[in-house]
N, C-alpha and C positions, 0 to 999 in steps of 0.2 A: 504493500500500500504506500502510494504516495505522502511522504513528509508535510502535516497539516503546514498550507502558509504564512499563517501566525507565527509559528515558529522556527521559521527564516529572516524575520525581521529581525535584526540586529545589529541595525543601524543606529547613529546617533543625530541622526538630523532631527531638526527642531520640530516640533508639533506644533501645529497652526500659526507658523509665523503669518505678520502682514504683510500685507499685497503693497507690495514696492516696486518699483524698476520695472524689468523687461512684464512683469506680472501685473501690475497695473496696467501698464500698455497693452499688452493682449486682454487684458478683461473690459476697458475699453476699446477692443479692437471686435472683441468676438458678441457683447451686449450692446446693442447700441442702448445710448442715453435714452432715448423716448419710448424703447421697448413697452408693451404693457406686462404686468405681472400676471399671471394664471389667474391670483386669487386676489387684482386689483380687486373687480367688483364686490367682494365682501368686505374690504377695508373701507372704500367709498362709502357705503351702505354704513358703517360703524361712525365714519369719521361725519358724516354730512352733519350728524348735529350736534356737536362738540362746539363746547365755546369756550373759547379760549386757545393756548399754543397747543400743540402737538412735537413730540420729539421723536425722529427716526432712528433707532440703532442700526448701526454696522450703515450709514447713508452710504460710502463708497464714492463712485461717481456722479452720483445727483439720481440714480432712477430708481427708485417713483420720485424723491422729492423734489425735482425740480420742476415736473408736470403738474404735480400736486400743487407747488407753490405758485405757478401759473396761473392753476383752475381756482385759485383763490383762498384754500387753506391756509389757516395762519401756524407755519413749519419751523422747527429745527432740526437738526440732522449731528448725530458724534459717529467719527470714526477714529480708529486709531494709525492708518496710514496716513502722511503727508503726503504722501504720491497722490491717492485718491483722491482725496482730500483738493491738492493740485489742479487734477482735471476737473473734479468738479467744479472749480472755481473757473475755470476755460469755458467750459460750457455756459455756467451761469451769466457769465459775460457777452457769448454769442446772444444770448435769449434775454437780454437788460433786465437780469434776475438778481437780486443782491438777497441772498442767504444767510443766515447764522448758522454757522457752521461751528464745531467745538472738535477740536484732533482730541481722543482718548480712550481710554479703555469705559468697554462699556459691560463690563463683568468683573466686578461691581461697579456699578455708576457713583461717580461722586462731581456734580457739577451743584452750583450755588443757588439754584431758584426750581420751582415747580412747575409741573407740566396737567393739562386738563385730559393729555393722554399720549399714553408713550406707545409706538408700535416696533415692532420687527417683524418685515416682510422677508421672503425670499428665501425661508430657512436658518438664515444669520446664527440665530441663536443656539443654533446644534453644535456650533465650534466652538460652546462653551461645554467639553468635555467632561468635566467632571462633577460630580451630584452636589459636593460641598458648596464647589464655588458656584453652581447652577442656582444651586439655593440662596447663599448671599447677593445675587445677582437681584434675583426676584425680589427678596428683602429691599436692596436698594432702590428696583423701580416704585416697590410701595412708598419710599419714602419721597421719591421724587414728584409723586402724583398728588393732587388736586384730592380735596375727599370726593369721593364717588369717581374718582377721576377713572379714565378707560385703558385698559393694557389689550395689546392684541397681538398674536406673533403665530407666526408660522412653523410649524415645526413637520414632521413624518416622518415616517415607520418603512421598515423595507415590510414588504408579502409575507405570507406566512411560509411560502415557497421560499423565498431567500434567506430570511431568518432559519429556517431549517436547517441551509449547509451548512451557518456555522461557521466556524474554523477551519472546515476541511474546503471549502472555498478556494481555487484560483486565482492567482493573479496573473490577469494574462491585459496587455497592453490594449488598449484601438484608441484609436482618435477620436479625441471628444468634443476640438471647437478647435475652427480654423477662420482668420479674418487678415485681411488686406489692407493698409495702411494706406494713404492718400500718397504717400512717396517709394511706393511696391514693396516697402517692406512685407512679410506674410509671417505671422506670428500663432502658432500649433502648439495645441496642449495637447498630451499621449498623458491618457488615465488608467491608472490600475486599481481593481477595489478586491478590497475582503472582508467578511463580517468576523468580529468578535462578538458572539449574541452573548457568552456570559457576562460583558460589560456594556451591553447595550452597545456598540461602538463599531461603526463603518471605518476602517480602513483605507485612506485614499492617497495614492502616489500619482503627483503629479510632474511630469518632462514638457517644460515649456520652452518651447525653440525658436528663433525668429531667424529667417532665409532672407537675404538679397534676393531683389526684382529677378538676379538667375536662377534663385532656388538655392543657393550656396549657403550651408549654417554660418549665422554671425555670429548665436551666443546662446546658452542654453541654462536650466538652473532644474533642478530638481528638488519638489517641495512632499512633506510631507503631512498628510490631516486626518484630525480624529473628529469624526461625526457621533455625536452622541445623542440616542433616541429615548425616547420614552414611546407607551401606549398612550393612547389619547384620556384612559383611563389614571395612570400613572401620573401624566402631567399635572391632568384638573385634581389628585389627590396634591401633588405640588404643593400647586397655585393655594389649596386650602388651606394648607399645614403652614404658609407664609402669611396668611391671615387677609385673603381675596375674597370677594364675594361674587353673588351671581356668577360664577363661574361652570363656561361651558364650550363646548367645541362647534365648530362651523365645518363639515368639511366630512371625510370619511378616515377609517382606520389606516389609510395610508399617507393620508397629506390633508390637514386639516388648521384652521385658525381659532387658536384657542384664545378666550375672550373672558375677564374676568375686571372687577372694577376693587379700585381704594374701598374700605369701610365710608360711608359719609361721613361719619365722624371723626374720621382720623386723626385731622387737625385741629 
């Protein structure tokens, strides 16, 4: 029998580092900024009557927020990349958008003032790996909220089909996102995945490459991420045990928006 893949890793490259450099540029290269999100329209639907600001984690490049901030939402956005961070501000400037924008770690949040509702679209939140700091995370978006204020974030579950292999799971390479630079550059990510189901935890090897207009590699970097799941059941026990109300899920057992508000009274 085949050597489980888990236990070939052992390596020491970092775990979810931020998206800098040649990674930033291909994530801008391979998302465009105005993209919609799968599960925009349940956040619309959440956010349309919120008054007051709104805070985006892991904002990145500006998408959703700068659509958002467009369509009239009153936004802020934290990432912890200056790259990101960077373009977004590029952008915001093509679209005479002027943003608040906050560079930082958003696991545990600690910025100065409160929000009427804090979201994480796109998964984000899953690159916060471990259940400790999962939990003091959540802790802190309670403290950053509004009483009654709204949290919403996206998270999901592999099938019960891929959960099942487990460990003994492949990693075998294919191409996951390929995009083309306004100057020919062409910037390719080669994905490799495996589950750890005893730690709830996706495995993901990332080889991000950028070719000259001939196809010639200019430069390459090799990233390493840990996705960490809950069931949707799991979560909203979470969200409860950090002292959330109304808490419940949008969405199905495999990719869903889980939604939960401050105490009223909290402040």
């Amino acid at each position: 029998m085949a050597e489980p893949a888990l236990s070939r890793l052992r390596d020491r490259l970092p775990i979810n580092p931020p998206y800098t450099g040649l990674v930033a540029e291909g994530y801008d290269t391979w998302i465009p900024v105005d993209s919609p999100l799968e599960e925009e329209p349940v956040y619309r639907r959440l956010l349309d009557g919120i008054d007051g600001t709104i805070l985006e984690l892991g904002c990145g490049t500006g998408r959703p927020l700068l659509r958002w901030l467009a369509a009239g939402y009153d936004l802020e956005g934290i990432d912890e990349s200056a790259d990101m961070l960077a373009i977004l501000a590029a952008h915001a400037a093509a679209m005479d958008l002027h943003p608040v924008v906050h560079e930082g770690d958003m696991a545990p949040l600690a910025l100065d003032r409160t929000y009427a509702a804090i979201v994480c679209p796109a998964g984000t939140f899953m690159l916060v790996d471990d259940e400790v700091r999962a939990s003091s995370a959540l802790a802190s978006y309670m403290a950053h909220l509004q009483p009654g204020g709204l949290l919403a974030m996206t998270l999901a579950a592999p099938g019960e089909d891929a959960a099942g292999r487990g460990e003994g799971s492949e990693l075998i390479w294919r191409i996951r996102r390929t995009g083309s630079r306004a100057d020919g550059t062409t910037i390719v990510v080669h994905e490799a995945t495996t589950l750890d189901a005893s730690q709830h935890r996706i495995v993901v090897y990332d080889r991000v490459e950028s070719y000259d207009s001939d196809g010639r590699l200019q430069d390459t970097v090799l990233r390493r991420h840990h996705l960490r799941w809950w069931s949707r059941s799991e979560f909203e026990s979470l969200l409860d045990d950090c002292g959330f109300e109304s808490v419940h899920s949008i969405g199905d057992d495999t990719g869903w928006v889980a939604v939960a508000h401050a105490p009223a009274g909290s402040r």
